[in-house]
C-alpha positions as CSV (number, residue, x, y, z in Angstrom):
1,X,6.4,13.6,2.2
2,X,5.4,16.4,0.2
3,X,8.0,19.1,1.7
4,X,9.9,21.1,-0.7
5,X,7.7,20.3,-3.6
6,X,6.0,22.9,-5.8
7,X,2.0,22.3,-7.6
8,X,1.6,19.1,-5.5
9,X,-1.9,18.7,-5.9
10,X,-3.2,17.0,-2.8
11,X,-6.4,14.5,-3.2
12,X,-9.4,13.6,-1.3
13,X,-10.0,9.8,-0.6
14,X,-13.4,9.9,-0.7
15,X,-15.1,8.3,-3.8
16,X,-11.6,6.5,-5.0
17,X,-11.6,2.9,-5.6
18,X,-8.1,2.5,-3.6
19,X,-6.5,-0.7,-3.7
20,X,-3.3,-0.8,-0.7
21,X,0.1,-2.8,-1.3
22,X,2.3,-3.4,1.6
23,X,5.8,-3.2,1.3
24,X,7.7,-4.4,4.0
25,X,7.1,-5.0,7.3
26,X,10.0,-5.0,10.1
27,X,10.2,-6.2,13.0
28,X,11.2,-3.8,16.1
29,X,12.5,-4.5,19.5
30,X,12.7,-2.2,22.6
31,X,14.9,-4.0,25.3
32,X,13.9,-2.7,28.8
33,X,15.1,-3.8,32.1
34,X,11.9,-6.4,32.0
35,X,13.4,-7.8,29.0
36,X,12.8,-7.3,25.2
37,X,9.4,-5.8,24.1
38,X,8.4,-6.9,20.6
39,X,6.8,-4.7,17.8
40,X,6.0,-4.2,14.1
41,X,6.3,-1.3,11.7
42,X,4.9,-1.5,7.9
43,X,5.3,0.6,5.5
44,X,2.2,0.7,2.8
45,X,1.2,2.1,-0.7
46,X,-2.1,2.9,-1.8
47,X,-3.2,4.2,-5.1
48,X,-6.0,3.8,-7.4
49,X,-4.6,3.0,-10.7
50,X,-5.7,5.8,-12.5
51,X,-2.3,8.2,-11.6
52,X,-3.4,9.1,-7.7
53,X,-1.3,7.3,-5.0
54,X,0.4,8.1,-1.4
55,X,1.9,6.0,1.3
56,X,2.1,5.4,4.8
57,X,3.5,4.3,7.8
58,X,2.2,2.2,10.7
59,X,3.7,0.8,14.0
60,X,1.9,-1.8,16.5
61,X,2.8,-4.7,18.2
62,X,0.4,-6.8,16.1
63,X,1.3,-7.0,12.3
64,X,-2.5,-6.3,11.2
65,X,-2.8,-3.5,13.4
66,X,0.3,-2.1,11.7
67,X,-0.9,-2.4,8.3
68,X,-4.3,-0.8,9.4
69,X,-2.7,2.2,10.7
70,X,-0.2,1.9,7.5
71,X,-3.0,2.3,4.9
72,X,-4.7,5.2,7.3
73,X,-2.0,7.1,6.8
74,X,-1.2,6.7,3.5
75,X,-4.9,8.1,2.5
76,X,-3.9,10.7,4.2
77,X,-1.1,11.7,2.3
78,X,-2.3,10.6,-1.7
79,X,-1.2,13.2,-4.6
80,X,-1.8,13.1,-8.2
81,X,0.5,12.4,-10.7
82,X,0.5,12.8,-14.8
83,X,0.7,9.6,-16.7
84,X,0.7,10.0,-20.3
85,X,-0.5,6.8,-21.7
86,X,0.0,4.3,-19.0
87,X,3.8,5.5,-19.2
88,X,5.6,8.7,-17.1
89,X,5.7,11.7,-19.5
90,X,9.9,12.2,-18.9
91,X,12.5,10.8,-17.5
92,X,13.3,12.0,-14.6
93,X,15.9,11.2,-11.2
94,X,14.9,11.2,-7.6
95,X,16.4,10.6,-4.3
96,X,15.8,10.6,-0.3
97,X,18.6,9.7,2.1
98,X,20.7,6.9,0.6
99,X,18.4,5.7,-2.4
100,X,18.8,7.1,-5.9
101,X,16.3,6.4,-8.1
102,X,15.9,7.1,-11.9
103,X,12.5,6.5,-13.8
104,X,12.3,6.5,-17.9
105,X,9.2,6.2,-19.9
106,X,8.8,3.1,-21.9
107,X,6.9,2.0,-25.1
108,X,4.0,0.1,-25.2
109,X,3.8,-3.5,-23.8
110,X,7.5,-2.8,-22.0
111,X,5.7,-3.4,-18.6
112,X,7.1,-2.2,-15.6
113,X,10.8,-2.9,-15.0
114,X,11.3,-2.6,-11.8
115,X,12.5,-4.0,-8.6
116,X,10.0,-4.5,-5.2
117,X,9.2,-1.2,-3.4
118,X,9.4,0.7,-6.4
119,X,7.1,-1.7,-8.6
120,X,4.6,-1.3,-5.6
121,X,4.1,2.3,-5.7
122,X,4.3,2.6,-9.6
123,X,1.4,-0.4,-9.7
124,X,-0.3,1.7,-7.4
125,X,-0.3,4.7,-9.3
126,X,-1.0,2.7,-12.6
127,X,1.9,3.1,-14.5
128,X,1.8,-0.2,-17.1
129,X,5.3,0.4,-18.8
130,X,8.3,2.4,-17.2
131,X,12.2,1.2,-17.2
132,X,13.4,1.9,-13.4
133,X,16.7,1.7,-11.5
134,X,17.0,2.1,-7.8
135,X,21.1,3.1,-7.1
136,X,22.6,3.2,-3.7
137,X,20.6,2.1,-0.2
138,X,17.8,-0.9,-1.4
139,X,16.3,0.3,2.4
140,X,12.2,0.1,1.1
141,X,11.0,3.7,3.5
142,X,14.0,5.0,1.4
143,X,13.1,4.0,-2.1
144,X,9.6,4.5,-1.5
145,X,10.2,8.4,-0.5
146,X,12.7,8.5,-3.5
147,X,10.3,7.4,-6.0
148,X,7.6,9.5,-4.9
149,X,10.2,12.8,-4.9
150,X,11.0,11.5,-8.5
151,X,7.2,11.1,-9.2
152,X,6.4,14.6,-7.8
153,X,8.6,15.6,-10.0
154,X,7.0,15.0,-13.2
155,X,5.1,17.8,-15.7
156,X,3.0,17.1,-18.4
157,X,2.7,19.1,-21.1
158,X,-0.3,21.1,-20.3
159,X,1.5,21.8,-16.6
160,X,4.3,23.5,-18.4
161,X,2.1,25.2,-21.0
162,X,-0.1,26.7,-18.5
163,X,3.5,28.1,-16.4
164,X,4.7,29.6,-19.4
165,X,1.9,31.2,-20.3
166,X,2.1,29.4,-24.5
167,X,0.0,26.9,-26.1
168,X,1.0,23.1,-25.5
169,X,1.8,23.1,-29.5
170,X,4.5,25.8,-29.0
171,X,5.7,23.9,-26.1
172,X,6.9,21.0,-28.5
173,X,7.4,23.1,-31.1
174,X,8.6,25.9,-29.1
């Protein structure tokens, strides 16, 4: 999830209130000489509204048991992310296989414009208004793993102050 990305910072579970979306489930089948074997696979965000969120995947042959094993692994695998009031702090472009995705920050009572997988994990995270477009395969693993490359992405002011070596001011004023 988190390959090829610089100053990911990784978080603990423990004392988060984490609230868990699904996002799709599929159904799988294995045919075997006995006939065809039936299973489930779900794909699941978690987050806890306050700009920490990951996602995971689970595979059963019950649905529940899927979505267990979904929200397991997605604790696993929760970064942080800066928000800058309730909004992203720059637009910014993402993409994993197929989907394209492209995130832009929005005023104040916009609300989040944007289409089902994505508006999961950006709810999750706690993003109130963004504008979003997903381009290209509307596959929800793939747009899901697009918006979080777009999301790890992101740099707020006092990320790029601190690599510079300046002040935030002379960032903007720079």
């Amino acid at each position: 999830m988190i390959k090829g990305h610089k100053n990911v910072q990784r978080v603990k579970p423990s004392g988060l209130e984490l609230t868990d979306r699904v996002v799709g489930i599929q159904r799988v089948t294995k045919v075997t000489k006995g006939g065809r074997t039936f299973g489930f696979s779900a794909i699941v965000v978690v987050g806890d509204e306050k700009g920490v969120a990951g996602f995971g995947l689970g595979k059963s042959k019950e649905v529940s048991e899927a979505i267990q094993k979904g929200i397991e692994d997605a604790k696993k695998n929760l970064v942080r992310i800066p928000l800058v009031k309730n909004t992203i702090p720059h637009p910014q472009s993402g993409k994993f296989g197929g989907a394209r995705v492209f995130l832009r920050p929005a005023s104040n009572g916009t609300g989040v414009i944007a289409g089902g997988a994505m508006r999961a994990v950006l709810e999750s995270l706690g993003v109130h208004d963004v504008l979003a477009k997903s381009k290209g395969s509307s596959n929800p693993h793939n747009v899901v793993k697009a918006t979080f490359d777009c999301l790890l992405k992101m740099r707020d002011a006092g990320t790029i102050a601190r690599t510079r070596g300046i002040s935030v001011e002379k960032v903007f004023n720079g």
